[in-house]
C-alpha positions in Angstrom: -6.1 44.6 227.1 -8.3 46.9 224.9 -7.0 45.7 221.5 -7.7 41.3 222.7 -10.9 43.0 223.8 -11.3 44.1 220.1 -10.1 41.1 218.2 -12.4 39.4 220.6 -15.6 41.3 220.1 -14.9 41.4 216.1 -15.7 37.5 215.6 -19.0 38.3 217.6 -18.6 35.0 219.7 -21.8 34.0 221.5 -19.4 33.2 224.8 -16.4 35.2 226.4 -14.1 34.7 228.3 -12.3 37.0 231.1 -9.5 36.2 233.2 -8.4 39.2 235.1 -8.6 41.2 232.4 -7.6 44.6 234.3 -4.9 43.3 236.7 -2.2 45.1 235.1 -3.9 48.7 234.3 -3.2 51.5 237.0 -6.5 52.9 239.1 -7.8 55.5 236.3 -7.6 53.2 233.8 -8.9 50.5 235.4 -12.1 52.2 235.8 -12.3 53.2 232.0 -12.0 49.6 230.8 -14.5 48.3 233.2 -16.9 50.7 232.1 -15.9 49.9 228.0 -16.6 46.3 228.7 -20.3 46.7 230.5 -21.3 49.1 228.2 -20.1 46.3 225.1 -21.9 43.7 227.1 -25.2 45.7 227.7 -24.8 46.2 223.4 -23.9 43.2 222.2 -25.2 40.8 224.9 -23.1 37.7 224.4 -22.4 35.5 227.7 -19.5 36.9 229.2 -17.7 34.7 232.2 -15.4 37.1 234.3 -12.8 35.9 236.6 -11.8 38.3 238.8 -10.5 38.7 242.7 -11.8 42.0 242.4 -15.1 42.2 244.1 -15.6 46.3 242.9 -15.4 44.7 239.2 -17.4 41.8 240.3 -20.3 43.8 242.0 -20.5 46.4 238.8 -20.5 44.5 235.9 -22.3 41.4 237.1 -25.5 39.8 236.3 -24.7 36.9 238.6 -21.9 36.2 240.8 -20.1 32.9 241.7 -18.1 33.4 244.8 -15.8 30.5 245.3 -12.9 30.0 247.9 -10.2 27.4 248.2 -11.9 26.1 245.3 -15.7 25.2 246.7 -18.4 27.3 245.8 -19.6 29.6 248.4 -22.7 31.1 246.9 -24.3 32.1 243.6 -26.4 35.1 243.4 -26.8 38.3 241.9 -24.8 41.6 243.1 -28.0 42.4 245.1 -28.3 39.1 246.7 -25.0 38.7 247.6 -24.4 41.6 249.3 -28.0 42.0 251.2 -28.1 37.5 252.3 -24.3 36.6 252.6 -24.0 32.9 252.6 -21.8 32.6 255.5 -18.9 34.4 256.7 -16.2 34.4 254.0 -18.8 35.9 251.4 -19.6 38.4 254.0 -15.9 39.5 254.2 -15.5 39.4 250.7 -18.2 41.6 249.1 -18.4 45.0 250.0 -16.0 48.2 250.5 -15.4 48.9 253.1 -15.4 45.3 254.6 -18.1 44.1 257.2 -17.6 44.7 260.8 -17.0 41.2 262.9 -18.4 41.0 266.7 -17.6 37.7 268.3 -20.6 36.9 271.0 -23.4 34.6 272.2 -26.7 34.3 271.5 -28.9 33.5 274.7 -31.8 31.7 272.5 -34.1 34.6 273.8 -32.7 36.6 271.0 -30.7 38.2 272.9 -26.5 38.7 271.6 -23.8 39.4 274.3 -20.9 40.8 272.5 -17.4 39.8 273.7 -15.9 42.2 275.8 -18.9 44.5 275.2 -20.8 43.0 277.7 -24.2 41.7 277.7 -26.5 44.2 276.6 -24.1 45.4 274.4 -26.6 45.4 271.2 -29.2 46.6 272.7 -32.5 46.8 269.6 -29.8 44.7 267.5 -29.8 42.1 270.2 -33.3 41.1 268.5 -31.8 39.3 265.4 -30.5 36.4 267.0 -34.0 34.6 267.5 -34.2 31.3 268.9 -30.5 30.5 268.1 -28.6 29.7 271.3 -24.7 29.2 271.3 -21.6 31.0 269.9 -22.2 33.6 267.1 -20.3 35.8 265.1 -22.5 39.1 264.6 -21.7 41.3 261.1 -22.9 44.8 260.7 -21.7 46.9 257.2 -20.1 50.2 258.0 -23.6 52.0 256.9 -25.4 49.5 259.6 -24.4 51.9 262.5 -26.4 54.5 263.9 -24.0 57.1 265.7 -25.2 58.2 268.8 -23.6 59.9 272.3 -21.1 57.7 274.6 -24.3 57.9 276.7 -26.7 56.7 274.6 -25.2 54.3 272.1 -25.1 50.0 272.6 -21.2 50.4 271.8 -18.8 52.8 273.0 -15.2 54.1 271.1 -12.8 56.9 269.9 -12.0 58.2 266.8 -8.4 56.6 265.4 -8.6 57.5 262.1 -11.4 59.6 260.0 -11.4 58.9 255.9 -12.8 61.6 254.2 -14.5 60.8 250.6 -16.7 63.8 249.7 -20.2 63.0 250.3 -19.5 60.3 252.9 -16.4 59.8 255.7 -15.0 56.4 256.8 -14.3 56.6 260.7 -12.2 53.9 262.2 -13.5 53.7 266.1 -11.7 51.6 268.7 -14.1 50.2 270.9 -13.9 49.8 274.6 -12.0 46.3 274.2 -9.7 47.1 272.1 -11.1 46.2 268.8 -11.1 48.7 265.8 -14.4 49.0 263.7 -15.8 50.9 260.4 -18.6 53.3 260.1 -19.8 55.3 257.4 -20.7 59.0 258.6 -22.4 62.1 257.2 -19.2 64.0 255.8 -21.3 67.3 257.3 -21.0 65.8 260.6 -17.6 66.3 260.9 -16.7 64.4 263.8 -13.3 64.7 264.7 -10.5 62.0 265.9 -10.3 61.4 269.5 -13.9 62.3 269.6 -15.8 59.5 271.9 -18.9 58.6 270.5 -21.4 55.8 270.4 -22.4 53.0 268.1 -25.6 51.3 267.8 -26.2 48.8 265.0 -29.9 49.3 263.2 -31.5 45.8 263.4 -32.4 45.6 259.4 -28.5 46.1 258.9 -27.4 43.0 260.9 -26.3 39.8 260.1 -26.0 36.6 261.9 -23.5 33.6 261.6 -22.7 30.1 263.6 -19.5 30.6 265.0 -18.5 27.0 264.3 -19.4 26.5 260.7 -19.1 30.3 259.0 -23.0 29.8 257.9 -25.5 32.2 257.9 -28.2 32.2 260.7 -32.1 33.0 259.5 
């Protein structure tokens, strides 16, 4: 890969082409490469297209993103954009690491959301992002979009599966009350331990709202 980056870069083309470029270099590598090539784009500034399944390469070397499934075009938009105003529910899933969190439910038009199995007040200041929409919904929060709070006190109630530690931050996987398994990003000094029951309440700003039917965004 590095040396038909060089031969490449030595006939100073104005336009590049990618196409998986890292798919066969192990994790450490990986990394180096990416790095070598947006610090050769951010020097030589020639337009670079970069295919990639990878969204981690995708959201770090990008200036603008084309997300396409099945061959259609899902959205085009900067890292930023992307990852703050998903288009509808496949981009959602797609960009960002850990994955978003999925809540089947119903909005009441009030802007009110019911959650499935979570019952009706289950989002409780969340609930506010639904608006005037009325009908099925599919509700997505980001692991960071949770504020952890007591059984008592929190819109959602779990336990601790699984806990991820990653330094500065921990991954906990929390089943819920009906069964359904979500991600949260936690304070690593919190130290909350599996089989710990805790609550969940997803901060307003962090949620995102799709049509159930369609995939597409709401607001």
């Amino acid at each position: 890969q590095r040396v038909a980056i060089g031969r490449a870069i030595v006939r100073q083309p104005r336009v590049m082409l990618f196409d998986e470029p890292l798919s066969n270099l192990d994790a450490a590598l990986r990394s180096q490469v990416r790095f070598e090539i947006g610090r050769l784009h951010k020097q030589l500034e020639p337009t670079i297209v970069y295919v990639t399944h990878d969204q981690i390469e995708a959201m770090t070397l990008a200036d603008r993103i084309v997300v396409m499934h099945e061959g259609v075009v899902q959205q085009v938009g900067s890292p930023r954009e992307l990852y703050r105003t998903p288009a509808n529910l496949y981009v959602a899933g797609f960009i960002g690491s850990p994955s978003m969190n999925f809540f089947q439910g119903r909005a009441d038009g009030s802007g009110r959301i019911g959650l499935s199995g979570l019952g009706e007040a289950g989002l409780g200041e969340a609930g506010l992002v639904g608006g005037r929409h009325e009908g099925p919904v599919v509700l997505g929060v980001r692991p960071d979009g949770f504020r952890i709070d007591t059984p008592q006190t929190g819109a959602l109630r779990g336990r601790v599966v699984l806990s991820e530690y990653l330094g500065r931050e921990t991954f906990l996987h929390v089943q819920l009350v009906n069964g359904e398994v979500v991600t949260v990003e936690a304070d690593s000094r919190d130290e909350i331990a599996i089989g710990s029951e805790i609550g969940l309440t997803p901060v307003d700003t962090a949620c995102h709202l799709f049509d159930s039917a369609s995939g597409k965004r709401i607001g």
